[in-house]
N, C-alpha and C positions, 0 to 999 in steps of 0.2 A: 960782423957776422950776424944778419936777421931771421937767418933760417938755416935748416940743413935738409934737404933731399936725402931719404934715405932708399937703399932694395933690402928688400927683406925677402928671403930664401925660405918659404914653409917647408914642412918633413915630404911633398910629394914634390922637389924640387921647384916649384912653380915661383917663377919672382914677382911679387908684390911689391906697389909703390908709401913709400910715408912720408910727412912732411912736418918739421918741427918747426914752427915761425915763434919768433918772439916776442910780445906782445910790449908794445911803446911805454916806457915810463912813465906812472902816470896817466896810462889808456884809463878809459872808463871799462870796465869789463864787462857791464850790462850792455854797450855801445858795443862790444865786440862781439859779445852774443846775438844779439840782433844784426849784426852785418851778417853774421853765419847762417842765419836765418831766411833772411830774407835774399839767401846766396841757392839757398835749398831745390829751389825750382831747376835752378840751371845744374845745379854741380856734377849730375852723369855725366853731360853733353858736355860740360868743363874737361872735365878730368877723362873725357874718353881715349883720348891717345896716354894716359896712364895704365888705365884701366886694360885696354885691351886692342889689338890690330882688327879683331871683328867686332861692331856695331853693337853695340851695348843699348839696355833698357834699364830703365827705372823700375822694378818690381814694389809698388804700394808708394807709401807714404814714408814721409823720415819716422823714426819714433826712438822715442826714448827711454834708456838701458843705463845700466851701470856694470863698469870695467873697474874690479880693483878699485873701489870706492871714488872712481871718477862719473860725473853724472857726463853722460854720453849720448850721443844722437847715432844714427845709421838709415840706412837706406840699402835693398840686397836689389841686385841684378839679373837680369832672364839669364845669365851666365854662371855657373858654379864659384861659390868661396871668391866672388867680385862684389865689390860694394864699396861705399864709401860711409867711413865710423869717422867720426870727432868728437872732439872733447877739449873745453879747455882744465885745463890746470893752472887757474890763479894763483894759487900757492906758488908752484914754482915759475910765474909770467910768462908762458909759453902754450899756444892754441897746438894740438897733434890729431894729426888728420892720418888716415893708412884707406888702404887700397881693400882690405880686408880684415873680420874683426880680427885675425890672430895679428895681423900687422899694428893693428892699433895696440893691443894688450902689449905686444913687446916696448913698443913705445912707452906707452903712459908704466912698465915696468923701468925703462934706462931711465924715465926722469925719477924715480925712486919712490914711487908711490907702492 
């Protein structure tokens, strides 16, 4: 088990996608930061049939935040409460990625941060 696909249910019933992968024993985790990276250009257009059944945009640039003491990237969408947040959590070897921030924050909360 490398990953787990999560839905995640916000309070206006709306389902959000999230994504727990587990990062290779042993990965170099500057090596894994830089593949996220340099993944940034594309990941709307990736992740659009996540994200949403109508056409999605990239609003700005990625930039970076902090979730619950994780250092965290994000990107928001011409679409409401749509976006793509990441974050690895070395501590516990696992990169978590969500559809929106509150979907990230639940995540980077089950891994017990």
């Amino acid at each position: 088990e490398n990953f787990e696909l999560v839905v995640y249910t916000n309070s206006a019933d709306a389902k959000r996608f999230g994504l727990i992968a587990k990062i290779r024993s042993g990965a170099d985790v500057t090596q894994v930061k830089n593949q996220l990276l340099s993944w940034e250009p594309n990941f709307v257009s990736d992740w659009q049939i996540l994200l949403s059944s109508l056409p999605v945009a990239a609003q700005g640039q990625f930039q970076n935040t902090t979730l619950y003491k994780a250092a965290s990237r994000f990107i928001n969408t011409d679409l409401s409460d749509l976006g793509i947040y990441y974050a690895i959590l070395s501590a516990r070897g696992v990169v978590v990625i969500g559809t929106s921030r509150e979907t990230l924050e639940n995540l980077i909360t089950q891994q017990g941060l």
